[in-house]
N, C-alpha and C positions, 0 to 999 in steps of 0.2 A: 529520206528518213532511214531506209535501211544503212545508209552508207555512218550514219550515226550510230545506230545501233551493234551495228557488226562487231566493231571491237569487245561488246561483251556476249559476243553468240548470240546475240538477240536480231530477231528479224520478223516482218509487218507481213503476214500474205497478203495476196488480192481478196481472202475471203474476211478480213478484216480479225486473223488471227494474231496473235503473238505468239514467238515459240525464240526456245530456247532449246539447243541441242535437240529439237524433235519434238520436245514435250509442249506442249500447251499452257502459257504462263498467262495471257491475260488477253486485252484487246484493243484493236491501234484503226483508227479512224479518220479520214481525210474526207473532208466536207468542202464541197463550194460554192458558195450562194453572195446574191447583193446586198453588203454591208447597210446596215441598218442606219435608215438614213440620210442614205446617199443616191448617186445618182446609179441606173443600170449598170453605166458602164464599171464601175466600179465594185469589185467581187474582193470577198475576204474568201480567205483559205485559211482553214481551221482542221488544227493537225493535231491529233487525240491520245495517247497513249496511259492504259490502264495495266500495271504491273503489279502481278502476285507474288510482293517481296516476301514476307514472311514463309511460302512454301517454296520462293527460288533465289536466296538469296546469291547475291551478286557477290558478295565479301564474305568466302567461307572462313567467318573468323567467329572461333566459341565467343557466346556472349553479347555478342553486335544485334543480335535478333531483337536483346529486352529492349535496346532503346530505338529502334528504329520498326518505321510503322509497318503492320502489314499488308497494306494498297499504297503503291503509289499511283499518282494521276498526274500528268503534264500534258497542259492544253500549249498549243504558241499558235496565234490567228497574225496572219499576213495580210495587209489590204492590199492589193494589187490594182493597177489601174492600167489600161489599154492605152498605151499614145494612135494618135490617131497618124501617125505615119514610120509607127514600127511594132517591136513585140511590146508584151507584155513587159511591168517593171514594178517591182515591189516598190510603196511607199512606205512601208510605219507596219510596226510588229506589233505586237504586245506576248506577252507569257506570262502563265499561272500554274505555280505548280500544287497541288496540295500532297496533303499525305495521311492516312488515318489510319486508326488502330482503334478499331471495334471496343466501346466501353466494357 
């Protein structure tokens, strides 16, 4: 995740922080549990990221603020499944991003 995020100074602690240059922007989550539905051996991994655009915008450009929201949120859940005679192997993604701006 970090290696994502880095190119805009953005990075995940282990304490489930986001920051930007030091500053505290929002908060980034990494979850793993048994896909709903399915058998044990198969685990989704659900990778969380809640960003405070409007107080850290990414694009210092006048005027980009009125149209664009102030939280963004992007989930992407992996299902990963265990071969039973090697590693781990992603099967099937999905992603959801939203985005809001408080009425």
């Amino acid at each position: 995740m970090n290696d994502a995020l880095g190119s805009y100074g953005v990075s995940c602690g282990s304490n489930g922080t986001l920051t930007r240059k030091g500053t505290n922007v929002g908060t980034c989550t990494v979850a793993v549990a048994t896909c709903t539905g399915e058998a044990a051996s198969v685990r989704c991994v659900s990778v969380t990221i809640n960003y405070a655009y409007d107080d850290h915008p990414l694009l210092p450009v006048p005027g980009v603020g009125l149209i664009l929201p102030d939280r963004l949120r992007y989930t992407a859940v992996a299902r990963v499944v265990r071969c039973s005679a090697g590693p781990h192997r992603a099967v099937g993604a999905t992603v959801a991003t939203t985005a809001a701006r408080p009425p």
